[in-house]
N, C-alpha and C positions, 0 to 999 in steps of 0.2 A: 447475635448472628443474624444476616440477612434473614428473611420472610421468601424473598422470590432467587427462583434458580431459571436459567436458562440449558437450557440441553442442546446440540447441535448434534445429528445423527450420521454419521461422515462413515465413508469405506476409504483403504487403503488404495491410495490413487496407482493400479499399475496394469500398463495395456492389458487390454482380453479378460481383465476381472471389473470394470465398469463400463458405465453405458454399455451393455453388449450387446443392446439392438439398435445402437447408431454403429455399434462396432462396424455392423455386416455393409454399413454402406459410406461412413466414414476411416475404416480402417481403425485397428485397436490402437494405435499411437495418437492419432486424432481425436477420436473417443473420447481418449483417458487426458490428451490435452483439455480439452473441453470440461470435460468434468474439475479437473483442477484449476482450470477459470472459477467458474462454478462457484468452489468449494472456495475461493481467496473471498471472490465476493460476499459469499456469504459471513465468511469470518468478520471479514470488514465492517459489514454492516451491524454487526454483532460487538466489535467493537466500539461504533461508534455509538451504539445505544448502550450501551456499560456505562460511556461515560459521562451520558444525559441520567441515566440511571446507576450513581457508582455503589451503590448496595445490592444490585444483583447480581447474585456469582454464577459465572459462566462455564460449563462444561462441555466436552468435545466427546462424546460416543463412539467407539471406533470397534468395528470390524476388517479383516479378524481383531480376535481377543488378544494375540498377541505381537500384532502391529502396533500398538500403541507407545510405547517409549519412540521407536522409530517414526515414528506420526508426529508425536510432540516436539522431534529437533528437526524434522524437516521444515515443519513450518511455525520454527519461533514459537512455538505459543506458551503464553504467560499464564497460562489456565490450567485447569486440574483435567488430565485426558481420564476416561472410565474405559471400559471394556465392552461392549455389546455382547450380551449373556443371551442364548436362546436360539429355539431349532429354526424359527422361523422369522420375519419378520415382526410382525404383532407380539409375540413372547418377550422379546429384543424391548422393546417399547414399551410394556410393561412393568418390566422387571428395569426397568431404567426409573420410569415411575416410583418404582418402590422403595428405590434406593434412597433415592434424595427425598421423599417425605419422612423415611425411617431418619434419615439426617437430619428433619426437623423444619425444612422445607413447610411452607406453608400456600406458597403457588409455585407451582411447578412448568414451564412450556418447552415443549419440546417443537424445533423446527428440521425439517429437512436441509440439505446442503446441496441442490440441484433447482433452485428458484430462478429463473431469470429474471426477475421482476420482484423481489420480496424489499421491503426498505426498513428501516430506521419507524418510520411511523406503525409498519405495522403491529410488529415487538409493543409499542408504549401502550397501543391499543389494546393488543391484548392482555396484557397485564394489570390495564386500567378495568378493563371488564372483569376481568379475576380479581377485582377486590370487590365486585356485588353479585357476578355469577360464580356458578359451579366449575362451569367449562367453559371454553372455547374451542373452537375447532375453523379451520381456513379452508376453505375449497379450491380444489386443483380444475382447471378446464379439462382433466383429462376422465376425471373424476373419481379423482383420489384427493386427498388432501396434504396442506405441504405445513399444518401447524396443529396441533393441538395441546390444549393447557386445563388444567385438573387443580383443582382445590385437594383431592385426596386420591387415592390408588383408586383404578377400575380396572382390574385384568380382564373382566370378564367382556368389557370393548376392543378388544386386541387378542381375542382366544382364535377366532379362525385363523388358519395356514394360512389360506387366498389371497394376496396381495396383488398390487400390479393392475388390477383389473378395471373397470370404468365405475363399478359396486361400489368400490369401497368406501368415498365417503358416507352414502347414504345409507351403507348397513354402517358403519361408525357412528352416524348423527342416531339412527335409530336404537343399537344398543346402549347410548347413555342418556338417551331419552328414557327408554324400559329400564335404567341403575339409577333414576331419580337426579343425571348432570343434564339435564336440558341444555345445549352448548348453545351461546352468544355465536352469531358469526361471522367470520372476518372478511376482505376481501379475497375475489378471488383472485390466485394467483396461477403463474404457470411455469409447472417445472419441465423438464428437458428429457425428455426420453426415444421422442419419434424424431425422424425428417420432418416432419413438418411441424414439429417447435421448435426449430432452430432461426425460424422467421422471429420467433420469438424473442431469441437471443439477438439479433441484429438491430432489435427497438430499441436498447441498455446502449446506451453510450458506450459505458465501461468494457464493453467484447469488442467494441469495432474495428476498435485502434491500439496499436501496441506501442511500448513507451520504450524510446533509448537514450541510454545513462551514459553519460561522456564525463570520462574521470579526467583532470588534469592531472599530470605528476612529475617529478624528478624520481622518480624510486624502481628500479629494474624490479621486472614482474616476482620473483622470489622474494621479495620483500612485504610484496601485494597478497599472496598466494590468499593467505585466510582471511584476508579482509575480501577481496573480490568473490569467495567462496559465502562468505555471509551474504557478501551481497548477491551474488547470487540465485540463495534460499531463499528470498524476499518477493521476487520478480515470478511473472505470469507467463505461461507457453508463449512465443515470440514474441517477449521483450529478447534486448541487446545491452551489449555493454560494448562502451570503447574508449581502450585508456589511450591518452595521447603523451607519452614522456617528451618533454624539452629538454632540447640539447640545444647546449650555446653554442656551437661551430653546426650544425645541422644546416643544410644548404639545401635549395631546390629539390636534390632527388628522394624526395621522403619516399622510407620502407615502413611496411606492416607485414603482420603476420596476427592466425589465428592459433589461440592458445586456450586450451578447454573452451571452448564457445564466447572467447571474450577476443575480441581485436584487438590487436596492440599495435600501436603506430610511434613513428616519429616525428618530432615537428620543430622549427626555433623555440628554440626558449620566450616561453612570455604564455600566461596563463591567458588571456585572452584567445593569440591564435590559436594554442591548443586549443582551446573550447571549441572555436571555426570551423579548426581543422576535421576534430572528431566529428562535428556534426554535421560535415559534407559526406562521411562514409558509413554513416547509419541511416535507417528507414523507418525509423517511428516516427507516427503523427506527432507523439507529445516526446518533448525532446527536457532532458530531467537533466542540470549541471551541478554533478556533485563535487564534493573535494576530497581528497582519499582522508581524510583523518574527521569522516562525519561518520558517523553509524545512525542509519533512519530504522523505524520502528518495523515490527513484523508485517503491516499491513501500509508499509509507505507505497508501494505498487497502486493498490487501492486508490490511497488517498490523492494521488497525481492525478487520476485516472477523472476526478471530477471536475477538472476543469473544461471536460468533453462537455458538460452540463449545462453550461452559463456561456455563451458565443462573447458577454460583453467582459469577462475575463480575459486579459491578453499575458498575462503572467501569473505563476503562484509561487506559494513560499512555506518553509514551515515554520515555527517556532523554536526559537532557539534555547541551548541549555548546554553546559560544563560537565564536561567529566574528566579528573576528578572532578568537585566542586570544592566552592566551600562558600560563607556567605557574602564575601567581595566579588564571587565570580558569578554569585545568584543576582547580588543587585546590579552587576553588568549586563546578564543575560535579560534582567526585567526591564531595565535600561533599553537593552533593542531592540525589543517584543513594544515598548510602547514606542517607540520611535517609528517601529514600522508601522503599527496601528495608525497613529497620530500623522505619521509625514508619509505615509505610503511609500517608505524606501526602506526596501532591505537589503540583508548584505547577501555576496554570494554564499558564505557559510551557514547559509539558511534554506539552501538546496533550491535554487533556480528552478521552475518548471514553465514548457510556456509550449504553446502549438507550435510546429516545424513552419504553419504558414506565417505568422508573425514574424518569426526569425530570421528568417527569410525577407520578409518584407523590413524588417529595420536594417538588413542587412548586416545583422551579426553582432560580435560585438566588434565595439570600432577601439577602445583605447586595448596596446600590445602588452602591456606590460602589467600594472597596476589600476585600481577604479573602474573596472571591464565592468564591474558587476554593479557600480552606484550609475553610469552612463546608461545602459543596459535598462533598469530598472526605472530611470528615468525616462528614456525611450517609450518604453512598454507603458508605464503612468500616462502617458498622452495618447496612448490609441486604447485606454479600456484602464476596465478595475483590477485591484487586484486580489486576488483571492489568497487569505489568510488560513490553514491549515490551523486547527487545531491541535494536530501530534506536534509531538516534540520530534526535532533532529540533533541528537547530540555531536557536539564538537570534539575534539580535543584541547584540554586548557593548556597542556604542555609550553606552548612560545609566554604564557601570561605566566606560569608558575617561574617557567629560566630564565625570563629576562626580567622579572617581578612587574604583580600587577597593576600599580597605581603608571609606571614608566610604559610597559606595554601598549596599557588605555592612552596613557597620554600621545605615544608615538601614534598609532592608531588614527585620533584626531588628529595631530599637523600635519599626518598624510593625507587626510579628507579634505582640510580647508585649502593644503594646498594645491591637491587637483582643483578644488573650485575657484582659487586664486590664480588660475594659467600656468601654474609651475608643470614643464614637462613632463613626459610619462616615463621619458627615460631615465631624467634624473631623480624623481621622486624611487623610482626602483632600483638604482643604486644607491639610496639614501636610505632603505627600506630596509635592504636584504644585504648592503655593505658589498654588491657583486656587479661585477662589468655586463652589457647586452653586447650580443649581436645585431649590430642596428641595421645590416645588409639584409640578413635575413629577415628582420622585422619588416622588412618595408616592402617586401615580395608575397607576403603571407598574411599583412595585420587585417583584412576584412574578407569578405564573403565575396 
């Protein structure tokens, strides 16, 4: 069994029961958006230290006690959710302590889920200190604290009601000084509670800007319903979605409509202009091209969201993977994973992300039909790096299992070398998909 556990202290994100003293001046809908910013980030970064550290098991603490099933499928999580037990806060915290050392636990850290600023290094830190100190503990500028970690139970540093206050970490650093845990201590950090730490949150990249997902598809939205519902559970307060269907007779006067909070448009046929199309009537900085038959991870939001970080990033991408699988379809997918590392080209199936200014500025994609996404990626390769995701975005293997795989791969490649050989776009897409174009259409609509 793991040694170290993580604890995440999380409440049930719903207006008028969080933030409810940004409520008074942001509004309980605002609020409680914000706080569930917040609370993704912080998953995120939670995750992404799992899996520099994958022997630390990660837990979600949730108040109420009986929010928690509901907590666990709203936001995907892969982790074991607990209950927050106790009248007060500090009770809560203890008795969360006690749990997981009685489990065998041997470092224990518990973080808040309202940090704007917490990362990835500070997690390794402190766990690197809990293998020579007692404690740790992170100081809040408010002056509370947003992390503390324990080698063994100390209820009696978490027995006062009084929370909230500007005391609290220095009566905490002083009660487990008086219990023999002298705490190591970490960076400060700053969680979000007043109007005037939301300046704070405007330093993170990751709050600034909101990401929108433009689906391509042929599949009328009743077929979409539960996939765009998942996708949806994934995404942060004002992100968008926008599916764009292709229709081969589809002419100049393209219609949309909004449906559960997802746009849905018309457009010719040809996955390219769809891509165009969607991403003229959405307003995210960071503009995410998926395909309806990818499912990305619980924390894909997140992980898009770092290309705010690196200006000399002009594209990202995730890593690819089979579902079903099996081990032909493993060494394909390893197969793309090095091909993108090695040749910085990946495919569209690997979830396109890139700033609305670049897209803009290459103006689009430019082939209508087929190779959008090898053209595209080439593009973006000469105006910057590209940023290589470490999650996985799963596919569907389904066209590799029905038309078999070795015939599949091979079609696959003589559609590559022959877009790189001059062969048209339209014929390589009737050679592709065995289906007539609209080429009247294509020619009113193929770029930005």
């Amino acid at each position: 069994m793991p040694s170290r556990a993580l604890i995440i202290f999380a409440r049930d994100p719903k207006p008028g029961q969080v933030k409810t003293r940004l409520s008074q001046h942001l509004g309980p809908r605002a609020a409680c958006d914000l706080y569930i910013k917040l609370l993704r980030y912080t998953l995120g970064i939670a995750y992404d230290f799992q899996r520099r550290w994958p022997k630390t098991h990660v837990y979600v603490a949730v108040t109420p006690a009986e929010a928690g099933e509901s907590f666990r499928s709203r936001f995907a999580l892969p982790w074991s959710v607990m209950a927050q037990g106790g009248d007060h806060l500090g009770r809560r915290m203890a008795r969360a302590f006690q749990e997981l050392f009685h489990r065998g636990y041997e470092a224990v850290l518990l973080i808040g889920s309202d940090v704007a600023n917490i990362t990835v290094k500070d997690l390794q830190d402190a766990f690197t200190l809990l293998e020579h100190r007692k404690a740790v503990l992170g100081p809040a500028e408010d002056g509370g604290f947003y992390a503390v970690g324990l080698r063994r139970p100390c209820p009696e540093a978490f027995s006062s009601p009084h929370w909230g206050t500007s005391q609290v970490f220095q009566r905490t650093l002083s009660l487990l000084q008086t219990h023999g845990l002298t705490p190591a201590l970490l960076p400060m950090r700053h969680d979000v509670d007043r109007v005037e730490d939301l300046v704070r949150v405007l330093q993170n990249p990751f709050f600034r800007h909101s990401v929108s997902v433009v689906v391509p598809t042929l599949f009328e939205a009743l077929t979409l319903r539960s996939w765009i519902q998942g996708l949806q559970g994934i995404l942060w307060p004002g992100d968008d979605i926008c599916v764009v269907r292709g229709l081969p007779h589809q002419t100049s006067s393209l219609s949309g409509h909004d449906e559960g909070g997802v746009l849905w448009l018309n457009a010719p046929l040809g996955r390219g202009r769809q891509l165009n199309w969607g991403a003229r009537h959405t307003r995210g900085e960071i503009l995410w091209f998926l395909h309806d038959d990818c499912v990305p991870g619980f924390t894909a939001a997140y992980q898009v969201r770092k290309i705010l970080c690196d200006p000399k990033c002009s594209l990202g991408c995730f890593r690819l993977a089979f579902f079903p699988t099996n081990r032909f379809l493993q060494a394909i997918a390893a197969w793309a994973n090095w091909r993108t590392r090695l040749f910085r080209l990946p495919y569209g199936d690997q979830g396109f992300f890139c700033r609305r200014p670049t897209f803009e500025t290459l103006g689009g994609f430019v082939q209508p039909y087929l190779m959008e996404d090898v053209d595209f990626a080439g593009a973006c390769r000469r105006r910057g790096s590209l940023l290589i995701l470490d999650d996985v975005l799963t596919t569907s293997s389904r066209r590799y299992l029905r038309h078999g795989i070795l015939k599949a791969s091979w079609h696959n490649h003589l559609t590559f070398y022959g877009h790189v050989l001059g062969v048209s776009n339209i014929a390589l897409y009737r050679k592709y998909y065995k289906r007539q174009c609209s080429i009247r259409a294509g020619e009113e609509f193929g770029s930005l």
